[in-house]
C-alpha positions as protocol buffer text, in pm:
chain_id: "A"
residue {
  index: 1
  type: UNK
  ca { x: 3035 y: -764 z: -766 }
}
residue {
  index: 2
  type: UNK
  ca { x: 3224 y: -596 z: -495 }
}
residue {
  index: 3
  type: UNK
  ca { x: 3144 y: -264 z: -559 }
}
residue {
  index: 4
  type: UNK
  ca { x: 2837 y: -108 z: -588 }
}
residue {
  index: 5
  type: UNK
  ca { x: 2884 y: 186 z: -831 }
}
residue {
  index: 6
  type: UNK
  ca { x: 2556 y: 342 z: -700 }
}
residue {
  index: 7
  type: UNK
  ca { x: 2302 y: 86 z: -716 }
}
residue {
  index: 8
  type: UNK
  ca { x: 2245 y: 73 z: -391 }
}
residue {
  index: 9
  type: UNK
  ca { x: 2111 y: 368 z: -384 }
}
residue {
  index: 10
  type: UNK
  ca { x: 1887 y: 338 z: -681 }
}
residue {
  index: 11
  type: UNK
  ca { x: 1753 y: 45 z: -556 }
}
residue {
  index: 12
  type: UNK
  ca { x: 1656 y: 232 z: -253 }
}
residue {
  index: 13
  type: UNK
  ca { x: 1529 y: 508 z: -388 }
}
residue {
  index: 14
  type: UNK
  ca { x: 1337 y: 289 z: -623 }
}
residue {
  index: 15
  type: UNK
  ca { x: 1180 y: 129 z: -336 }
}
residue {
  index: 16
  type: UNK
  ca { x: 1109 y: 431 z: -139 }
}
residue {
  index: 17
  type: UNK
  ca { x: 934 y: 591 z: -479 }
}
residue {
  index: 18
  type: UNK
  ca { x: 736 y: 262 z: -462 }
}
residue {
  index: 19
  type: UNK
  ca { x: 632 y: 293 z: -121 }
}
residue {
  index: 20
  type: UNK
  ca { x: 523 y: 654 z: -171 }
}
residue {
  index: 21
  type: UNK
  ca { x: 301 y: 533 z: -474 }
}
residue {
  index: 22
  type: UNK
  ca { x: 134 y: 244 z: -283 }
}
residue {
  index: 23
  type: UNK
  ca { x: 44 y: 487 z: -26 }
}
residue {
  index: 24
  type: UNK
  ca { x: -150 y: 697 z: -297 }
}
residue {
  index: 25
  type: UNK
  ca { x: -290 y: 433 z: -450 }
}
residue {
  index: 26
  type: UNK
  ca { x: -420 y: 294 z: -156 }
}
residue {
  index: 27
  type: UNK
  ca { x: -594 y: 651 z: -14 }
}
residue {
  index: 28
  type: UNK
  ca { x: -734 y: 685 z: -372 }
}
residue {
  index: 29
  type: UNK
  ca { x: -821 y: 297 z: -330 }
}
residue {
  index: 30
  type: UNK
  ca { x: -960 y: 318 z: 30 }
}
residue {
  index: 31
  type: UNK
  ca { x: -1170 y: 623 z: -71 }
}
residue {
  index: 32
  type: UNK
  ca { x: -1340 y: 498 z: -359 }
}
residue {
  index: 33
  type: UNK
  ca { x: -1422 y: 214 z: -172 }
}
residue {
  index: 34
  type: UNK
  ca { x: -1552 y: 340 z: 93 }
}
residue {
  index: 35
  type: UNK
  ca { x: -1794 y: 612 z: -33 }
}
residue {
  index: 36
  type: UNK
  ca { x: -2064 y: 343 z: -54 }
}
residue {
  index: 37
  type: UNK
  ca { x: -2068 y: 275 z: 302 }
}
residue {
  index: 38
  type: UNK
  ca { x: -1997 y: 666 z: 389 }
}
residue {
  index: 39
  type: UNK
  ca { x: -2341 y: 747 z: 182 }
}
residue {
  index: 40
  type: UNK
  ca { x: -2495 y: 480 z: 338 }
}
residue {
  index: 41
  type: UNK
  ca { x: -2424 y: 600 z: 714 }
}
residue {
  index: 42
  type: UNK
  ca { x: -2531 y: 942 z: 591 }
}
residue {
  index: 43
  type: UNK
  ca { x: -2811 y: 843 z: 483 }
}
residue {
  index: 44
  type: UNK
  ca { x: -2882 y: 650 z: 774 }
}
residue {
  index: 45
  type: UNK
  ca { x: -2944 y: 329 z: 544 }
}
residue {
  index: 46
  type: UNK
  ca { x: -2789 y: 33 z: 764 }
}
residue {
  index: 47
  type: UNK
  ca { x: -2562 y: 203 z: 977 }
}
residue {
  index: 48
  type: UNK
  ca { x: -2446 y: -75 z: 1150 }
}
residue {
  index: 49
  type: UNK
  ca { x: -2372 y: -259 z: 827 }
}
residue {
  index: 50
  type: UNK
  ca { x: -2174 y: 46 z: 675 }
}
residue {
  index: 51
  type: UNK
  ca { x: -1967 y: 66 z: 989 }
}
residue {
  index: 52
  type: UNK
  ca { x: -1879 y: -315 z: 987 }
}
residue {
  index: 53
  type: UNK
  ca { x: -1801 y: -274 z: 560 }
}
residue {
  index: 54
  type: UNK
  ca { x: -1572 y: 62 z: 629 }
}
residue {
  index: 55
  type: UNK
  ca { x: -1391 y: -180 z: 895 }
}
residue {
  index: 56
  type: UNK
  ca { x: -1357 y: -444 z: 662 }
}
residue {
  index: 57
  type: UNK
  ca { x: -1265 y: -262 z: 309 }
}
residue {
  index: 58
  type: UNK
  ca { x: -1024 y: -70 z: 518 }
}
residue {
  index: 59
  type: UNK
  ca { x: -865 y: -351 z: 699 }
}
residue {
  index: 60
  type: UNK
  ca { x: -848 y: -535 z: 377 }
}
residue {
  index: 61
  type: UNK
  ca { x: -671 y: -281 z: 186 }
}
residue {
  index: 62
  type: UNK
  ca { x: -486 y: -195 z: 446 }
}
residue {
  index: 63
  type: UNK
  ca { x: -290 y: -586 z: 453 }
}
residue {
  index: 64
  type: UNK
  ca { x: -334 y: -586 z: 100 }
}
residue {
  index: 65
  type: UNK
  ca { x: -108 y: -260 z: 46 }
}
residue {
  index: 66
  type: UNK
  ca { x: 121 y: -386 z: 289 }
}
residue {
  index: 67
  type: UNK
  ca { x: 216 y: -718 z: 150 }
}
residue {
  index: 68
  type: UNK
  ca { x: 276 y: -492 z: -178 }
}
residue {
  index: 69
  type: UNK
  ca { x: 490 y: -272 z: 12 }
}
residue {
  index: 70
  type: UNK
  ca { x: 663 y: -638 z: 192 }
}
residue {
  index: 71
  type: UNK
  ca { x: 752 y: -773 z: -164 }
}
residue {
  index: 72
  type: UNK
  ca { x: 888 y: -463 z: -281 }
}
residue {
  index: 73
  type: UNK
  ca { x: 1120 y: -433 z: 19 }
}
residue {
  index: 74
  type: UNK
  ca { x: 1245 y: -797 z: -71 }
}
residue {
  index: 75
  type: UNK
  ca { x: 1298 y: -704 z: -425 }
}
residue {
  index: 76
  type: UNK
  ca { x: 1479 y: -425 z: -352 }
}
residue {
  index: 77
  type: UNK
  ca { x: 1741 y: -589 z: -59 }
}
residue {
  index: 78
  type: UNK
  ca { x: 1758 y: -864 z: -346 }
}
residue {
  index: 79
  type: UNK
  ca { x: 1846 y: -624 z: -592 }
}
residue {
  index: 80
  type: UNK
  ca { x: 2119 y: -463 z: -343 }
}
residue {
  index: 81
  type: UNK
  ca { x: 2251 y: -836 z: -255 }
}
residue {
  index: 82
  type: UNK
  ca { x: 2310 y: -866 z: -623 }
}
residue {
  index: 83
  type: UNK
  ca { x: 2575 y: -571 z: -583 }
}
residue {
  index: 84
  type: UNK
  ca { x: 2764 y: -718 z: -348 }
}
């Protein structure tokens, strides 16, 4: 294909809509997940443990929602190769 007849652009916006849903699904994520350890520090229950737990969870989402975000990015410059 030599021309694009706009898909280029849908493919990009697709991926940018993406992005912008990972990003609230990963604050919704992070926050659910982390209310445990936030009661816990507030509560004074382990505070050293709920401060390692936060670091983790949030670490762990944080390189799961970016590999998401890393395959959609490929998907999308393979779907704009394709229009080429």
């Amino acid at each position: 294909m030599t021309e694009d007849n706009g898909l280029t652009g849908i493919a990009h916006a697709a991926r940018d809509a993406f992005d912008k849903g990972a990003s609230t699904a990963q604050g919704i994520h992070e926050t659910i997940a982390l209310t445990p350890f936030d009661l816990m520090e507030r509560l004074g229950v382990m505070p050293e443990l709920a401060a390692e737990g936060k670091r983790v969870t949030s670490t762990t989402l944080a390189t799961i929602y970016d590999k998401v975000r890393d395959v959609n990015h490929r998907v999308s410059d393979y779907a704009v190769s394709l229009t080429r």
